[in-house]
C-alpha positions as protocol buffer text, in pm:
chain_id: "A"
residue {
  index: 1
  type: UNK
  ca { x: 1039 y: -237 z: 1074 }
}
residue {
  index: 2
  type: UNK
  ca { x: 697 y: -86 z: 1130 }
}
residue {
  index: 3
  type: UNK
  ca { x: 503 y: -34 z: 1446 }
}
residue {
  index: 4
  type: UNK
  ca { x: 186 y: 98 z: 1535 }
}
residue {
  index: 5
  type: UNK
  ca { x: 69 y: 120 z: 1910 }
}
residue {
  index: 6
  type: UNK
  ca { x: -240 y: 236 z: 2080 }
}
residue {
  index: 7
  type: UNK
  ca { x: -341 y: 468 z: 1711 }
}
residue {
  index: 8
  type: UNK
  ca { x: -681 y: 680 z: 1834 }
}
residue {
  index: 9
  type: UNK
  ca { x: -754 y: 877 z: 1514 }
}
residue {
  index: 10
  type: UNK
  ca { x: -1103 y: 1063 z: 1416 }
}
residue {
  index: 11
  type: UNK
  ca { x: -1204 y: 1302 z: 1154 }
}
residue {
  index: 12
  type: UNK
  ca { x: -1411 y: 1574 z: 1369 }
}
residue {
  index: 13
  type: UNK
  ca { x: -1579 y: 1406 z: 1604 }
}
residue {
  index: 14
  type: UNK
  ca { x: -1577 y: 1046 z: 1444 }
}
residue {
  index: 15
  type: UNK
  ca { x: -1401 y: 808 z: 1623 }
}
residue {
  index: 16
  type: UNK
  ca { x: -1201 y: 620 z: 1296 }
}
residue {
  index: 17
  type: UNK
  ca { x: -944 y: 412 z: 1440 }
}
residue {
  index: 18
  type: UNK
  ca { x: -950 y: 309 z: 1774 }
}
residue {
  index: 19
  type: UNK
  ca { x: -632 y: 184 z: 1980 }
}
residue {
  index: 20
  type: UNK
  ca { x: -448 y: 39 z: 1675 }
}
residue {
  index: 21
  type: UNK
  ca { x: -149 y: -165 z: 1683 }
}
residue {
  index: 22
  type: UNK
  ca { x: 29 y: -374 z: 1448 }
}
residue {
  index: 23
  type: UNK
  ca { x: 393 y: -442 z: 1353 }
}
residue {
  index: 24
  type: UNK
  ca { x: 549 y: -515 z: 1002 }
}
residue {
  index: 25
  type: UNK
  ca { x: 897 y: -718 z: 997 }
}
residue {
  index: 26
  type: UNK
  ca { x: 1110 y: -659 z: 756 }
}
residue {
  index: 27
  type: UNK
  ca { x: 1058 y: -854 z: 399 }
}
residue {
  index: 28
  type: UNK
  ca { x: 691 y: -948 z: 511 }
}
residue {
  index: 29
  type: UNK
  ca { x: 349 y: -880 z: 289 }
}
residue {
  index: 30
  type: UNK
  ca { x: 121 y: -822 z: 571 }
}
residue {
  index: 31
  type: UNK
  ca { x: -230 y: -779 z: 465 }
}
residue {
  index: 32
  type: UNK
  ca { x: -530 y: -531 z: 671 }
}
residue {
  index: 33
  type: UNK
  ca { x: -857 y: -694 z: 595 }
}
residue {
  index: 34
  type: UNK
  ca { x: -1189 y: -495 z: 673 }
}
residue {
  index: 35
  type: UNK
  ca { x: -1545 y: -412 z: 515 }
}
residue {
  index: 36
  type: UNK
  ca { x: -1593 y: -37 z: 395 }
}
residue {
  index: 37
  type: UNK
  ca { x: -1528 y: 207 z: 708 }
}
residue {
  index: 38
  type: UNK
  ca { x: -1334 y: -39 z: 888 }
}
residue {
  index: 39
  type: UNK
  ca { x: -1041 y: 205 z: 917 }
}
residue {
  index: 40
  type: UNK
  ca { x: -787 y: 32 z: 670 }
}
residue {
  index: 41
  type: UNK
  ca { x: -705 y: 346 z: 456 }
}
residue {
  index: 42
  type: UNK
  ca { x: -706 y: 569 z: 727 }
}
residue {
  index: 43
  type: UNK
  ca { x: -409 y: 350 z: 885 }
}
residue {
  index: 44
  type: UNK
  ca { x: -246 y: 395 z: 580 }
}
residue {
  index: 45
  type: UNK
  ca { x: -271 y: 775 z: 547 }
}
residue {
  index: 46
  type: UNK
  ca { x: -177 y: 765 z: 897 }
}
residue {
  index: 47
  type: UNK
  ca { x: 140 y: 573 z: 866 }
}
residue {
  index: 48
  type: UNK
  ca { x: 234 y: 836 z: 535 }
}
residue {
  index: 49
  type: UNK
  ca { x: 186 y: 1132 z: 739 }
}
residue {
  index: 50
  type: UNK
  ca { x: -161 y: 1248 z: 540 }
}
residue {
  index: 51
  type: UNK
  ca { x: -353 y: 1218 z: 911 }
}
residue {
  index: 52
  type: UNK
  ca { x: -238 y: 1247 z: 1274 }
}
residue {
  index: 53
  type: UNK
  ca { x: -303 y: 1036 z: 1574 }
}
residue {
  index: 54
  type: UNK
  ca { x: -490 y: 1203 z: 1878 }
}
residue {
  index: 55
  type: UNK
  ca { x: -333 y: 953 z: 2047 }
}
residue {
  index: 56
  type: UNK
  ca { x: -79 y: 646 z: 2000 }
}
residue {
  index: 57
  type: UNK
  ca { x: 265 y: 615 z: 1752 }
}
residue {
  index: 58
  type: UNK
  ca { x: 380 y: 527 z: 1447 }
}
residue {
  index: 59
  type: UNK
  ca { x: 760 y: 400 z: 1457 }
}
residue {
  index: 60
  type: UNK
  ca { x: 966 y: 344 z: 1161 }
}
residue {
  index: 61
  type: UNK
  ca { x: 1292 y: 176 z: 1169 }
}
residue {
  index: 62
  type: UNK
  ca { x: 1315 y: 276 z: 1538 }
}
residue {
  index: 63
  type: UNK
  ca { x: 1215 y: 610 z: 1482 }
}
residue {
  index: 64
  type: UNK
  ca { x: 876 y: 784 z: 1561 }
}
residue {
  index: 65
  type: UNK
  ca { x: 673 y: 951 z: 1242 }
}
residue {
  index: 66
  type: UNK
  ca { x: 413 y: 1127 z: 1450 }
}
residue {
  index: 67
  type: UNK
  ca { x: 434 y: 1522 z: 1345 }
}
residue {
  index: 68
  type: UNK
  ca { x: 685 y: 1389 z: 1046 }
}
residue {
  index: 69
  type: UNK
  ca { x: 555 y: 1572 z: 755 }
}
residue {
  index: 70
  type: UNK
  ca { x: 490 y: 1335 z: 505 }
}
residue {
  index: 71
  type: UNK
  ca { x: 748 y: 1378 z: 238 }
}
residue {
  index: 72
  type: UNK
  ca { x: 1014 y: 1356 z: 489 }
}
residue {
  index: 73
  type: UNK
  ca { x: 823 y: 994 z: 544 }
}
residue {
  index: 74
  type: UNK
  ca { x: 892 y: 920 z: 183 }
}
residue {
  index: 75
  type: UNK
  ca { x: 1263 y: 1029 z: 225 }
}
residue {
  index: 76
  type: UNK
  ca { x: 1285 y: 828 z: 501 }
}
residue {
  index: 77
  type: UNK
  ca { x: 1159 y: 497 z: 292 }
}
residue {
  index: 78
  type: UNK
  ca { x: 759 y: 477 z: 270 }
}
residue {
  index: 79
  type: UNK
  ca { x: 553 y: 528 z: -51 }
}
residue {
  index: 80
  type: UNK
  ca { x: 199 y: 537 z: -50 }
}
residue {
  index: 81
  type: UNK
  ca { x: -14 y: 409 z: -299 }
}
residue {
  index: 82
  type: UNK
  ca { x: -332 y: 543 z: -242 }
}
residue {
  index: 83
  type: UNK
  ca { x: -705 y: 404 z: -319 }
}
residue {
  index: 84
  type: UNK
  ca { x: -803 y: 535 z: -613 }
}
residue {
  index: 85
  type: UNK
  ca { x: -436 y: 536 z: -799 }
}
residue {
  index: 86
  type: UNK
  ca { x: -431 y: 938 z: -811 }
}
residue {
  index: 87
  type: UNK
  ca { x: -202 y: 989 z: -1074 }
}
residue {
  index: 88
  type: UNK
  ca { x: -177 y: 1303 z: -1235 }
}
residue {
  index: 89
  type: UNK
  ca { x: -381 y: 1277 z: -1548 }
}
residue {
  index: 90
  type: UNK
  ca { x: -215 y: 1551 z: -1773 }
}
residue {
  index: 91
  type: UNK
  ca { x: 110 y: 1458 z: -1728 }
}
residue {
  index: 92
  type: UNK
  ca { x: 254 y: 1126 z: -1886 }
}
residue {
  index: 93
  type: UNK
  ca { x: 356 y: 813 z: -1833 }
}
residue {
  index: 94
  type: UNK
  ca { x: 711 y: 929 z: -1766 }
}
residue {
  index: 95
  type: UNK
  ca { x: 645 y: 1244 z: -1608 }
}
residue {
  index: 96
  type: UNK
  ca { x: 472 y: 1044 z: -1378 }
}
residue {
  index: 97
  type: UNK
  ca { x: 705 y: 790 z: -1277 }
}
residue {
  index: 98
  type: UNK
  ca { x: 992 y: 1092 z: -1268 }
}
residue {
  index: 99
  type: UNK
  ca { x: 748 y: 1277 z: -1009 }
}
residue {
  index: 100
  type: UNK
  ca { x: 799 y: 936 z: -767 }
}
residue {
  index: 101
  type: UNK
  ca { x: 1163 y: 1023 z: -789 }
}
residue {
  index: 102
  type: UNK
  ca { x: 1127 y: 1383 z: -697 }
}
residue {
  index: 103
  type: UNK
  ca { x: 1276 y: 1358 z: -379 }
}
residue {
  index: 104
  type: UNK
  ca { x: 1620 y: 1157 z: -458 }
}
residue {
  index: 105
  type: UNK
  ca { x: 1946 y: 1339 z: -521 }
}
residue {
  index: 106
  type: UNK
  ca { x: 2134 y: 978 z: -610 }
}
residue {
  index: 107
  type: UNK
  ca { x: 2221 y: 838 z: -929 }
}
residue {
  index: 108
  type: UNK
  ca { x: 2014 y: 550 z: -1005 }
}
residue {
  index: 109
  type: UNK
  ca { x: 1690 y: 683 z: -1086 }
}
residue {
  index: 110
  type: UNK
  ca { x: 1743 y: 578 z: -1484 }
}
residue {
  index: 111
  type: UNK
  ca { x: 1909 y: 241 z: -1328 }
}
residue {
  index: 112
  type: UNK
  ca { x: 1466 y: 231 z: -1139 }
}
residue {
  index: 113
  type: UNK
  ca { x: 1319 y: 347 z: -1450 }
}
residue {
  index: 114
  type: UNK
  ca { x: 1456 y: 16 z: -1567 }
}
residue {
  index: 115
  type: UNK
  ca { x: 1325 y: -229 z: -1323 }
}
residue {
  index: 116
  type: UNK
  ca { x: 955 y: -77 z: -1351 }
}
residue {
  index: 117
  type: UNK
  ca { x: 960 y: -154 z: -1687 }
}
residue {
  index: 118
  type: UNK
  ca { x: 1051 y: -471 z: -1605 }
}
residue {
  index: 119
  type: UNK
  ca { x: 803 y: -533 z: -1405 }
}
residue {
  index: 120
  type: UNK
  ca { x: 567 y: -286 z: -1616 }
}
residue {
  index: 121
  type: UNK
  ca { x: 652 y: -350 z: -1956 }
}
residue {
  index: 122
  type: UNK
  ca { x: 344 y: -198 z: -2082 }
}
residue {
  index: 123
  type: UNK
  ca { x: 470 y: 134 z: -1887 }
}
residue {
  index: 124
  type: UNK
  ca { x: 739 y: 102 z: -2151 }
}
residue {
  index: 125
  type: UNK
  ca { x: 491 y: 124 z: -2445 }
}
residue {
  index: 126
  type: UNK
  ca { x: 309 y: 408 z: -2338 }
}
residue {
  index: 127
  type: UNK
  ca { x: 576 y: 625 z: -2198 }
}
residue {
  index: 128
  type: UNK
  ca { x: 495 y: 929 z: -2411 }
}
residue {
  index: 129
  type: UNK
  ca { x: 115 y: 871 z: -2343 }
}
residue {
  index: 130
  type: UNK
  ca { x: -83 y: 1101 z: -2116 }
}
residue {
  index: 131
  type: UNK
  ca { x: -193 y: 933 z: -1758 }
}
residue {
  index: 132
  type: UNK
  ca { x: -532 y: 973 z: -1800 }
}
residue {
  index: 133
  type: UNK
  ca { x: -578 y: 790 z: -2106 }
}
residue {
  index: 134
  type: UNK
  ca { x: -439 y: 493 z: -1987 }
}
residue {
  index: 135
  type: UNK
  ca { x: -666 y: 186 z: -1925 }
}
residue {
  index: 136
  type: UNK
  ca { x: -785 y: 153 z: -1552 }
}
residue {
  index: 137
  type: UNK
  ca { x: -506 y: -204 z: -1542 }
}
residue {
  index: 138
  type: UNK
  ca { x: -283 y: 78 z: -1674 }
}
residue {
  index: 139
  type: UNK
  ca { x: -328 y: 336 z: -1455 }
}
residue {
  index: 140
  type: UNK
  ca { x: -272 y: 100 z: -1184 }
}
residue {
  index: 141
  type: UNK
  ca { x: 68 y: -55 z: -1338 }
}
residue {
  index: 142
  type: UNK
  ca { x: 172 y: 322 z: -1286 }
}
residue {
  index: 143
  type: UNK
  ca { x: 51 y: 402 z: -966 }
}
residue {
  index: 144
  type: UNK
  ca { x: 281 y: 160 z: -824 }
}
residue {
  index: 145
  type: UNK
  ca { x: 540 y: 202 z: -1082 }
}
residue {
  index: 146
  type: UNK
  ca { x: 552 y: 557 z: -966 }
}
residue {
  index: 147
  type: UNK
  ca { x: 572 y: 501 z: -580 }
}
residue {
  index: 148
  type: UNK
  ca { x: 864 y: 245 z: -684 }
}
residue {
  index: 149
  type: UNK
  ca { x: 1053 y: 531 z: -802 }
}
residue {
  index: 150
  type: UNK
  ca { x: 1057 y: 711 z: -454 }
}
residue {
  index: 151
  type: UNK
  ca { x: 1297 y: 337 z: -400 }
}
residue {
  index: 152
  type: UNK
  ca { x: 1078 y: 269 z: -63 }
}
residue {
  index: 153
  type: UNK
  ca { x: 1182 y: -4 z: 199 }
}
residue {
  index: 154
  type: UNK
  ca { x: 849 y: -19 z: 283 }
}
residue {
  index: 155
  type: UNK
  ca { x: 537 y: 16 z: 8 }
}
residue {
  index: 156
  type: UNK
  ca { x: 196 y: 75 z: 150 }
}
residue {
  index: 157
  type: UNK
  ca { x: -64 y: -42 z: -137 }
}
residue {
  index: 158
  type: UNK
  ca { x: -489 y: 29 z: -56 }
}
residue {
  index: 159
  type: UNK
  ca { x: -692 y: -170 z: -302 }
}
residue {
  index: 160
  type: UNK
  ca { x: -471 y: -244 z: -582 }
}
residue {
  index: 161
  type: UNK
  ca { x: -768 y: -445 z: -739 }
}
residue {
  index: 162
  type: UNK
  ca { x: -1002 y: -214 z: -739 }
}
residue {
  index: 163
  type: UNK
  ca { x: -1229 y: -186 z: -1080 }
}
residue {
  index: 164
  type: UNK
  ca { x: -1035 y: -415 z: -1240 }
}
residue {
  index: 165
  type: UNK
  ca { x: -1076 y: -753 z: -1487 }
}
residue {
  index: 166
  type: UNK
  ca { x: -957 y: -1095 z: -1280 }
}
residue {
  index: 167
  type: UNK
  ca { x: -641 y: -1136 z: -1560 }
}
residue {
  index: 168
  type: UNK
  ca { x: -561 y: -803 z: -1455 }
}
residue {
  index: 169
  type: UNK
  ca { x: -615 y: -886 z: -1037 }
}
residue {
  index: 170
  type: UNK
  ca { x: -372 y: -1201 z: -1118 }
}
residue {
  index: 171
  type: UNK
  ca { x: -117 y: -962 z: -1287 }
}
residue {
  index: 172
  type: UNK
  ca { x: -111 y: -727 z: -1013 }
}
residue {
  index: 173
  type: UNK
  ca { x: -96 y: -960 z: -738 }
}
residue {
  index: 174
  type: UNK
  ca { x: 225 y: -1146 z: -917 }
}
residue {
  index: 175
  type: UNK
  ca { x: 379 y: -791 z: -972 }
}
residue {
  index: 176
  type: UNK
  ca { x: 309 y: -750 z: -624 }
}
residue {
  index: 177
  type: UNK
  ca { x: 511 y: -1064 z: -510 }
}
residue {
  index: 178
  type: UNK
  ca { x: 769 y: -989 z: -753 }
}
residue {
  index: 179
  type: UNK
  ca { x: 829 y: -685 z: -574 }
}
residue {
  index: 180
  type: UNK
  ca { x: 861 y: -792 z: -204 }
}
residue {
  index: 181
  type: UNK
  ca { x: 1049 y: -1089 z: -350 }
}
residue {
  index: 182
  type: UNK
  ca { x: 1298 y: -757 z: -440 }
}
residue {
  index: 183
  type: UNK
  ca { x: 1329 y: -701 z: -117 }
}
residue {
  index: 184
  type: UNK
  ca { x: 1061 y: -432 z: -52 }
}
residue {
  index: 185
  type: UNK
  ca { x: 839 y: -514 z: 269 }
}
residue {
  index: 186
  type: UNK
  ca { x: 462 y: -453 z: 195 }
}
residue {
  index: 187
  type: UNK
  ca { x: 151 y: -329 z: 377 }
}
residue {
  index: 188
  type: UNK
  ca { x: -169 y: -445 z: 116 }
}
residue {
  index: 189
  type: UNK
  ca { x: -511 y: -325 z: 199 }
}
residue {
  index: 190
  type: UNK
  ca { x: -802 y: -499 z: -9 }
}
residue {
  index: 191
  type: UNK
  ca { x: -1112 y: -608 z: -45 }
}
residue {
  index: 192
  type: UNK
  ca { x: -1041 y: -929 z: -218 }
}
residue {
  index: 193
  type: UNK
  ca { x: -951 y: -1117 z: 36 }
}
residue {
  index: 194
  type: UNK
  ca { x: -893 y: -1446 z: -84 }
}
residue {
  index: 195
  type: UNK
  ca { x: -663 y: -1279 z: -289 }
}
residue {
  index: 196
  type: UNK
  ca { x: -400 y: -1065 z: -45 }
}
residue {
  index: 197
  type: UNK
  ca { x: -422 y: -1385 z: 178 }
}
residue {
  index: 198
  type: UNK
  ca { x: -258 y: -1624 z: -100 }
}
residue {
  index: 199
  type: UNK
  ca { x: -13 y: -1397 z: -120 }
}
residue {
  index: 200
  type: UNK
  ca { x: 18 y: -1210 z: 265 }
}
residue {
  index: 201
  type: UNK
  ca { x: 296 y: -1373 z: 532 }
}
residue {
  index: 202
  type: UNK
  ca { x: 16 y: -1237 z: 838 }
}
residue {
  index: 203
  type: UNK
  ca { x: -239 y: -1052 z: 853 }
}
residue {
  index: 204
  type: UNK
  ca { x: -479 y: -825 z: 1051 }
}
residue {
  index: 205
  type: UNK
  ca { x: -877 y: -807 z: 1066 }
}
residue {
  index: 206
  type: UNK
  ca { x: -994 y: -417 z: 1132 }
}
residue {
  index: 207
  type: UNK
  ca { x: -1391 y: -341 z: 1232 }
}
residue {
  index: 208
  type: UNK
  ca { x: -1493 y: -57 z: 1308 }
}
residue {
  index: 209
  type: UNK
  ca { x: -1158 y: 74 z: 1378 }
}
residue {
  index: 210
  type: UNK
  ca { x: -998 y: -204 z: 1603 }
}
residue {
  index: 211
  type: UNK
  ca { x: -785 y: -505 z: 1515 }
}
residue {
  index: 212
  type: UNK
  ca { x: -1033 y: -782 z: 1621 }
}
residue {
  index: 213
  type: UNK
  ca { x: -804 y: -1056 z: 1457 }
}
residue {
  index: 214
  type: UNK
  ca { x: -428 y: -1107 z: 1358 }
}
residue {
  index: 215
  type: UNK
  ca { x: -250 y: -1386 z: 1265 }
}
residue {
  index: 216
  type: UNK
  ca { x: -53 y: -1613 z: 975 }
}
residue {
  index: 217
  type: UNK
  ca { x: -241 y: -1577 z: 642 }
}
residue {
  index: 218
  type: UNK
  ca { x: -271 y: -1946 z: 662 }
}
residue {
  index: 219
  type: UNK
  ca { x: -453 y: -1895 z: 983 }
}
residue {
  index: 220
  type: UNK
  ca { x: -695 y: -1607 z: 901 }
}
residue {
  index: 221
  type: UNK
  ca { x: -764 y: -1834 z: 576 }
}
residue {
  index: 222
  type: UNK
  ca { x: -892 y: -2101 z: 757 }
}
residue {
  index: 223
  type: UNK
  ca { x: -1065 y: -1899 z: 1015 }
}
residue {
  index: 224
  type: UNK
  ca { x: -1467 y: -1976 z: 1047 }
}
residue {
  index: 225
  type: UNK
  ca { x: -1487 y: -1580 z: 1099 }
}
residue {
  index: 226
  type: UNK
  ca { x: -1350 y: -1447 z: 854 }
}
residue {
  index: 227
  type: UNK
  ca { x: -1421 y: -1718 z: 607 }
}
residue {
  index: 228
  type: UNK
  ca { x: -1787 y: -1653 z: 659 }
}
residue {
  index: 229
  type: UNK
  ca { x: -1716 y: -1211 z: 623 }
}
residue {
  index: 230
  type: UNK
  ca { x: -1450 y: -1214 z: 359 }
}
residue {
  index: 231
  type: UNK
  ca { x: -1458 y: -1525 z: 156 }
}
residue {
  index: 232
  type: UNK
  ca { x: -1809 y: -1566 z: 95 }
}
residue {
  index: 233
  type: UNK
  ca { x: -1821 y: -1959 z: 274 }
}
């Protein structure tokens, strides 16, 4: 489904990514593991269109995104969940979630509104609420809730966890499963490791802006390296 080959990216003169590649199959949660500065959101914003390669491609469905501006990346079936859940704060709950939708013409957007609060119920409760007074757990719910709405093939999530209480981590993650097991593939960057590996198909290990390590999550969990980097043994 996905395919990145030979990525060279840098902001200015720094050298961010370095020869990337990776692949995504369809139906797969594949996870990028990496410390701070490894390169794993910059892959992301890469793959959405927010920064281009000096060098290398990005192929969706058989099709290059390089130059593809990056709503015509969400049209074509990506949604980006960024770090930091950047959700527009003044606006509510729904106005959010109807802003994911903002590029579809079809008529099942009420038929999506549906299914996040399914998977969102507390969306549901607060739909009248303004974004920014959510909870953090909240604000998260409708980060993804939102980039569900843009009905993506493939979801790119960085650091879903972030900031927030373990029963809320353990919530995410099974809303996170849920979804794939919906039929919508997954790229997951995150710190907690232990974590996107319980719930990852494969997995890759970026430093300092190379893939040093890929395999099964079942592999990279019992590897000596990155048991002694990521899971604290």
């Amino acid at each position: 489904m996905l395919a990145l080959d030979g990525l060279d990216v840098y902001y200015g003169e720094i050298h961010a990514l370095r020869g990337v590649a990776l692949e995504v199959r369809g139906g797969e949660i594949v996870t990028l593991l990496g410390n701070n500065g490894a390169g794993k959101s910059t892959t992301l914003k890469t793959i959405s269109g927010l920064l281009a390669p000096r060098r290398g491609s990005v192929v969706f469905d058989g099709r290059a995104l390089t130059g593809v501006p990056p709503h015509e990346i969400v049209a074509r079936g990506i949604a980006h969940v960024p770090e930091g859940r950047r959700i527009f704060n003044r606006l509510s709950v729904r106005e959010n979630m109807t802003m994911g939708a903002y590029l579809r013409t079809d008529g099942h957007v009420a038929a999506d509104l549906d299914r996040a609060f399914e998977l969102f119920p507390r969306l549901k409760e607060r739909l009248t609420q303004v974004a920014g007074t959510l909870s953090g757990g909240e604000q998260q719910m409708l980060a993804i809730a939102r980039a569900l709405m843009a009905r993506p093939r493939l979801l790119l999530l960085d650091e879903p966890s972030m900031g927030l209480a373990p029963v809320l981590v353990e919530q995410i993650f099974a809303t996170i499963v849920s979804i794939n097991g919906q039929g919508t593939t997954i790229l997951l960057v995150e710190q907690n490791a232990a974590m996107a590996l319980s719930i990852a198909h494969r997995g890759y290990v970026l430093e300092t802006g190379s893939v040093v390590l890929s395999g099964t999550a079942g592999q990279l969990a019992e590897n000596a390296q990155v048991r002694r980097a990521y899971l604290g043994e």
